[in-house]
C-alpha positions in Angstrom: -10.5 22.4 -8.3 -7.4 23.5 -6.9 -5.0 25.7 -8.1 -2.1 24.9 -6.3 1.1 23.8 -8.1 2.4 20.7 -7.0 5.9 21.7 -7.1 8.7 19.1 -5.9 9.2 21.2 -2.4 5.6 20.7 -2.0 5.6 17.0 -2.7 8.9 16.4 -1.1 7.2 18.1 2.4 4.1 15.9 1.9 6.0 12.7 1.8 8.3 13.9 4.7 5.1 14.1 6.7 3.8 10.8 5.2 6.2 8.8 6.1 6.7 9.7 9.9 3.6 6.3 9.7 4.5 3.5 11.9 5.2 0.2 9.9 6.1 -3.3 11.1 9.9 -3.1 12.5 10.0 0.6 11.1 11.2 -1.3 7.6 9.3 1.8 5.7 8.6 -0.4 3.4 6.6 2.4 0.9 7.5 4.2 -2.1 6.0 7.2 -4.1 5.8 8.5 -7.3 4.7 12.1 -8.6 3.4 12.0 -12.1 3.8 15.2 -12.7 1.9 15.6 -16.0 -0.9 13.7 -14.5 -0.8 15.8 -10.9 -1.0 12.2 -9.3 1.1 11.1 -6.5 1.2 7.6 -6.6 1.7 4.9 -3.8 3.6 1.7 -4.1 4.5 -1.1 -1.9 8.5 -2.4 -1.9 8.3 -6.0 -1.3 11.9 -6.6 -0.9 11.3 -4.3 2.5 8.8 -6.9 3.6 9.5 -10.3 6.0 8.7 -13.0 4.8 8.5 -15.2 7.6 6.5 -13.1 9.9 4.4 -11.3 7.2 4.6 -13.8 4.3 1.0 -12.4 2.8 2.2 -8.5 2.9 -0.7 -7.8 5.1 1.3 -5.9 7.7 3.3 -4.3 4.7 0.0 -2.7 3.3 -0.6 -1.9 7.1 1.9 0.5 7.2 1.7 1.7 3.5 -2.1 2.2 4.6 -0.2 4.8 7.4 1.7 6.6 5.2 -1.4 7.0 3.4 -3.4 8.4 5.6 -0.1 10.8 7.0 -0.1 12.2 3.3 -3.5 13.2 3.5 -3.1 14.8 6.8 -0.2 16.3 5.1 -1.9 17.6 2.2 -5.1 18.9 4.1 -3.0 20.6 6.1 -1.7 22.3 3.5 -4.9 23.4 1.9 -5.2 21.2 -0.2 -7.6 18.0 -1.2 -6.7 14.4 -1.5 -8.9 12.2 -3.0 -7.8 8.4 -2.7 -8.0 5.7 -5.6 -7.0 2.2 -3.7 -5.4 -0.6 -5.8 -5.9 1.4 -9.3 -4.4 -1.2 -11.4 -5.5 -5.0 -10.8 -2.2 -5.9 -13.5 0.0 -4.2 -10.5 -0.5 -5.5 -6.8 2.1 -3.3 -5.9 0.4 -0.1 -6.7 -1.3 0.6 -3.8 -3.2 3.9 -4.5 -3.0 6.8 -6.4 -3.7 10.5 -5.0 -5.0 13.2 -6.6 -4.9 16.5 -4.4 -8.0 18.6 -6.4 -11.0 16.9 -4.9 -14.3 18.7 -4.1 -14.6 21.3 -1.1 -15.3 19.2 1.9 -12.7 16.6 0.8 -11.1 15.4 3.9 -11.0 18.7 5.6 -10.9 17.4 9.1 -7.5 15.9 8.6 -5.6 18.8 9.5 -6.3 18.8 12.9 -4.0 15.6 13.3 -0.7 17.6 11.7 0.6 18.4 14.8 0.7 15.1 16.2 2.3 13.4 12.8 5.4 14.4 14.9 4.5 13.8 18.2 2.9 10.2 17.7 6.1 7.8 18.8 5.6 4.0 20.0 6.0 3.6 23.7 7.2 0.5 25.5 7.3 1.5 28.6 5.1 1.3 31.8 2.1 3.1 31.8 -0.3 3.9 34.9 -3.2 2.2 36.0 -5.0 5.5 35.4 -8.4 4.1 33.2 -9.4 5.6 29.9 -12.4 7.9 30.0 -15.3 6.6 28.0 -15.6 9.5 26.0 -12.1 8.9 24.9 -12.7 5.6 24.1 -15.7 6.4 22.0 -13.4 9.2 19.9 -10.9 6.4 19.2 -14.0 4.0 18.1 -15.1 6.8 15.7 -11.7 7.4 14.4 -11.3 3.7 13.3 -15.1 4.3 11.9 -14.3 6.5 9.6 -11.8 4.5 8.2 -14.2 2.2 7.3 -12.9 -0.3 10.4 -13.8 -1.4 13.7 -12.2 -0.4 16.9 -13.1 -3.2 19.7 -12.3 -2.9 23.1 -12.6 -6.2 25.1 -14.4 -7.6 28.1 -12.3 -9.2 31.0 -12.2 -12.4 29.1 -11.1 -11.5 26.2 -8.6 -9.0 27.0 -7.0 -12.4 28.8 -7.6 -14.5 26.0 -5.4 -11.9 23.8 -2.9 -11.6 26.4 -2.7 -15.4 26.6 -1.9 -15.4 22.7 0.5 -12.9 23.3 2.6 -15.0 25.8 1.7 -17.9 23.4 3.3 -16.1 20.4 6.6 -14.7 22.1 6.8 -19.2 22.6 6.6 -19.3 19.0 8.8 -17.1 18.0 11.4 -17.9 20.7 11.2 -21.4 18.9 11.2 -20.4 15.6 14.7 -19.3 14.4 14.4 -17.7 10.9 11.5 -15.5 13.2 14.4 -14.2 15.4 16.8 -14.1 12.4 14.2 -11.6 10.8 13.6 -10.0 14.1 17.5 -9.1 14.4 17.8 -7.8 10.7 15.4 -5.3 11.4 16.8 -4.1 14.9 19.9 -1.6 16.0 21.9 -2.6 19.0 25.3 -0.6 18.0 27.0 -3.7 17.2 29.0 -4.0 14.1 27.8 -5.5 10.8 23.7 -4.4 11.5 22.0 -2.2 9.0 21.9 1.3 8.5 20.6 3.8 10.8 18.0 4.9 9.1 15.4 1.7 9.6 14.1 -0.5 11.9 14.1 -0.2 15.7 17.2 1.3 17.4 17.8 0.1 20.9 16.8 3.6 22.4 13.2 2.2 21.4 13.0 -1.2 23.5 12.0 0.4 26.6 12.9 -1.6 29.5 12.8 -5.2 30.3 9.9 -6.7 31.9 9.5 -8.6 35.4 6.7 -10.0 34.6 4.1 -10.9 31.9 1.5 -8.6 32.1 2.1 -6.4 29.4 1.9 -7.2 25.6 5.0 -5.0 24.5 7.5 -7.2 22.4 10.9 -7.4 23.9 13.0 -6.3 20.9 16.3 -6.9 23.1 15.8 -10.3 23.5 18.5 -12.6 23.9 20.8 -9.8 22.9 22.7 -7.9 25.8 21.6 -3.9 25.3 24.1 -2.0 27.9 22.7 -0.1 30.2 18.6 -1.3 29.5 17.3 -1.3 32.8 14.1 -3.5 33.8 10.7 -2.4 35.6 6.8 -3.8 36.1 4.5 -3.3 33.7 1.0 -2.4 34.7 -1.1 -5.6 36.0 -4.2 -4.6 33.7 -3.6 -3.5 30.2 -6.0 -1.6 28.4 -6.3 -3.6 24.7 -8.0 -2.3 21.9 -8.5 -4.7 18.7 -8.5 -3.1 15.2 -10.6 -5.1 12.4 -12.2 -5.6 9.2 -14.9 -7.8 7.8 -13.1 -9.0 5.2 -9.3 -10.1 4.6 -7.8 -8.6 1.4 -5.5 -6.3 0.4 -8.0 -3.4 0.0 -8.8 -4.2 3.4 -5.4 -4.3 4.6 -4.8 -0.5 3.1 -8.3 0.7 5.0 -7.1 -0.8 8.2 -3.1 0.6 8.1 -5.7 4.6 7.5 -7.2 3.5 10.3 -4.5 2.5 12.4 -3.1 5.8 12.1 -5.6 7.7 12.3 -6.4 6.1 15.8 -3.1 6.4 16.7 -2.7 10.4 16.2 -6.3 10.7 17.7 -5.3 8.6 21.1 -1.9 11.3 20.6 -4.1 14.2 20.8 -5.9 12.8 23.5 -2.5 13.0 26.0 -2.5 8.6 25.4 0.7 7.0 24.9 0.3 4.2 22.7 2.0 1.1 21.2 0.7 -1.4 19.1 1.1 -5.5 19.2 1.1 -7.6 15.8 3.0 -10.4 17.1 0.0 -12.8 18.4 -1.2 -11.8 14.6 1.7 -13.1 12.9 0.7 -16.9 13.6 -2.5 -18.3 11.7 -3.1 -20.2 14.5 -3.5 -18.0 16.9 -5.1 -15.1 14.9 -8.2 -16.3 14.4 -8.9 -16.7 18.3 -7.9 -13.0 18.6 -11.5 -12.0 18.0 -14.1 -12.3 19.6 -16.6 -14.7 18.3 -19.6 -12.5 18.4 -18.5 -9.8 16.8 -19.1 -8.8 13.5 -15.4 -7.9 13.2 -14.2 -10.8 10.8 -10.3 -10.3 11.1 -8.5 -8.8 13.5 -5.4 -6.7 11.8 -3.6 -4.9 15.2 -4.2 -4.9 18.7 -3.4 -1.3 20.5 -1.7 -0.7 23.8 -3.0 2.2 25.5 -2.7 4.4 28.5 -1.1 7.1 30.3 3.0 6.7 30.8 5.8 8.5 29.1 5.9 9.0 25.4 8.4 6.8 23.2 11.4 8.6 21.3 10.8 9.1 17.9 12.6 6.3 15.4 14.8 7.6 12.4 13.5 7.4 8.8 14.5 7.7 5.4 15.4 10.3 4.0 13.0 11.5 0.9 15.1 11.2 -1.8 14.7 7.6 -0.8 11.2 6.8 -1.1 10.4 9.7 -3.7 11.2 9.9 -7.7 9.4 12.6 -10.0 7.9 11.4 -13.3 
C-alpha cells in the first residue's frame, strides 16, 4: 500500500497534469473530487460543458473525460504512486465517471510514467505535414498503445482511407448546412472579437492553422466563415495518413476506455517525434458514422479518426485553472 499523503498540493499537481487531455472544442468538460477521508479522487462529467447538437449522447464528452483519466494516471505514476481505476462506480449517477484510488498493488500501471514528459508537449496540429511515411514499427507501437486500453487502433487500406476522407468532405456539407452546428461551433471558438467566451476554453484562433487550397486533408477549418486577420493559407499533403480508433461495443464504459486510449496514443505518437490531430467531425453524424468502419473488422464503432505525420507541432491551448475543476471533500 502506499504511504504517501495525498495532500491538496499533491492532488492539485495531479489534476494540473490531468487536465492538459484534449476534449472536443477544448470545452474541459471534467470535474474532480478528492474524498479525502476515503483517499479517493473521484471523476465526474459536467454536462452543461457538453454540445448538444454535435454530441447530443455525451460520447465525445466521456471521450475527453476518458483523457483526463488516463493524464491523472500518468500523473500519479509519475509521482510514485499507484492508480487503480473504478469506471462508472455508481449506476444511480451517470455522471460519475470513475473513482481513483492511488494505493494499488506494485506493478500497478507502472509504465505510465514514461508518457509525463509529453503531457506537456502533446498539442493538436493543423498544419501541413510531409509526405514522409510512418515506419511500421511506429505504427505497431501506436496499435499496442490503443491495445492496452482495451481498444483498437486501425489503420486503413487505400479505399478506405478515401472512403473516410469522403465522409469528411461529406460532414463539413453538413455542418455548413446545419446552423445551430455552426452556432455551437462559434461558442466554443476565440477569434478576439468582443462578446466570445473566456480565455480559458475552447479553441483560440492561434490554433486554426492555416486555410486549406484544397481538400485533401481532414483538419476542420475552425475559422470558417469568420475573417481571422492575418491566417494565411497553404496545401495540405495529397495523402493523409488516417488512423481509426474503435471499440466493440457503444456505451458509456466504452466511451471512457476509448478517450484512455485516445490519449494514450496520442502521447505515444508524441514521443515518437509524430505531430498529430484528431478528426470527430465525420463521427458527429449517425449517418455517416457507421460507414467510417470498415466492414470486416471486428471493430464495431469507430470513436476518433487520427491525423498523423511529421510537420510542425501545434501551440498548446489554455485551460482552466484548478481551482476550477477541483473541490476537496
Amino acid at each position: 500500500m502506499s504511504t504517501t499523503a495525498l495532500t491538496r498540493p499533491l492532488v492539485t499537481s495531479l489534476v494540473e497534469d490531468a487536465v492538459t487531455a484534449p476534449s472536443m472544442h477544448n470545452a474541459q468538460p471534467w470535474k474532480f473530487v478528492h474524498r479525502t477521508d476515503a483517499g479517493v479522487i473521484e471523476l465526474h462529467g459536467d454536462p452543461l460543458r457538453g454540445m448538444p447538437r454535435q454530441d447530443p449522447d455525451h460520447r465525445a464528452l466521456h471521450l475527453g473525460c476518458g483523457a483526463a483519466l488516463f493524464g491523472l494516471r500518468v500523473a500519479a505514476v509519475h509521482r510514485d504512486l499507484r492508480p487503480v481505476v473504478r469506471l462508472l462506480p455508481r449506476p444511480d449517477a451517470p455522471w460519475h465517471l470513475a473513482d481513483v484510488r492511488l494505493d494499488g498493488p506494485e506493478d500497478a500501471d507502472s509504465d505510465l510514467g514514461m508518457f509525463h514528459d509529453a503531457l506537456s508537449r502533446r498539442h493538436t496540429s493543423r498544419f501541413p505535414f510531409t509526405e514522409e511515411r510512418i515506419p511500421s514499427e511506429v505504427i505497431d507501437g501506436l496499435r499496442t498503445a490503443a491495445f492496452l486500453e482495451g481498444c483498437r487502433l486501425v489503420v486503413p487500406g487505400a479505399w478506405h482511407t478515401d472512403t473516410v476522407m469522403d465522409l469528411v468532405h461529406a460532414s463539413e456539407l453538413f455542418e455548413a448546412a446545419d446552423e445551430a452546428v455552426r452556432a455551437e461551433i462559434a461558442a466554443w471558438t476565440r477569434t478576439g472579437a468582443a462578446g466570445e467566451g473566456p480565455d480559458t476554453e475552447g479553441i483560440p484562433s492561434y490554433a486554426f492553422g492555416p486555410r486549406q487550397y484544397d481538400v485533401t486533408s481532414p483538419v476542420r477549418d475552425f475559422g470558417a466563415p469568420r475573417q481571422v486577420p492575418g491566417r494565411a493559407s497553404a496545401r495540405f499533403e495529397k495523402t493523409p495518413q488516417i488512423a481509426l480508433l474503435g471499440t466493440v461495443d457503444d456505451t458509456p464504459e466504452e466511451w471512457l476506455k476509448a478517450g484512455q486510449a485516445m490519449h494514450r496514443v496520442l502521447l505515444q505518437a508524441t514521443l515518437d517525434g509524430l505531430a498529430t490531430s484528431v478528426m470527430s467531425q465525420p463521427l458527429e453524424w449517425p449517418e455517416l458514422r457507421s460507414d467510417a468502419r470498415d466492414p470486416g473488422s471486428t471493430m464495431g464503432f469507430v470513436h476518433m479518426v487520427f491525423r498523423l505525420g511529421y510537420g510542425p507541432g501545434g501551440r498548446a491551448t489554455p485551460r482552466r485553472p484548478v481551482s476550477e475543476v477541483l473541490a476537496f471533500d
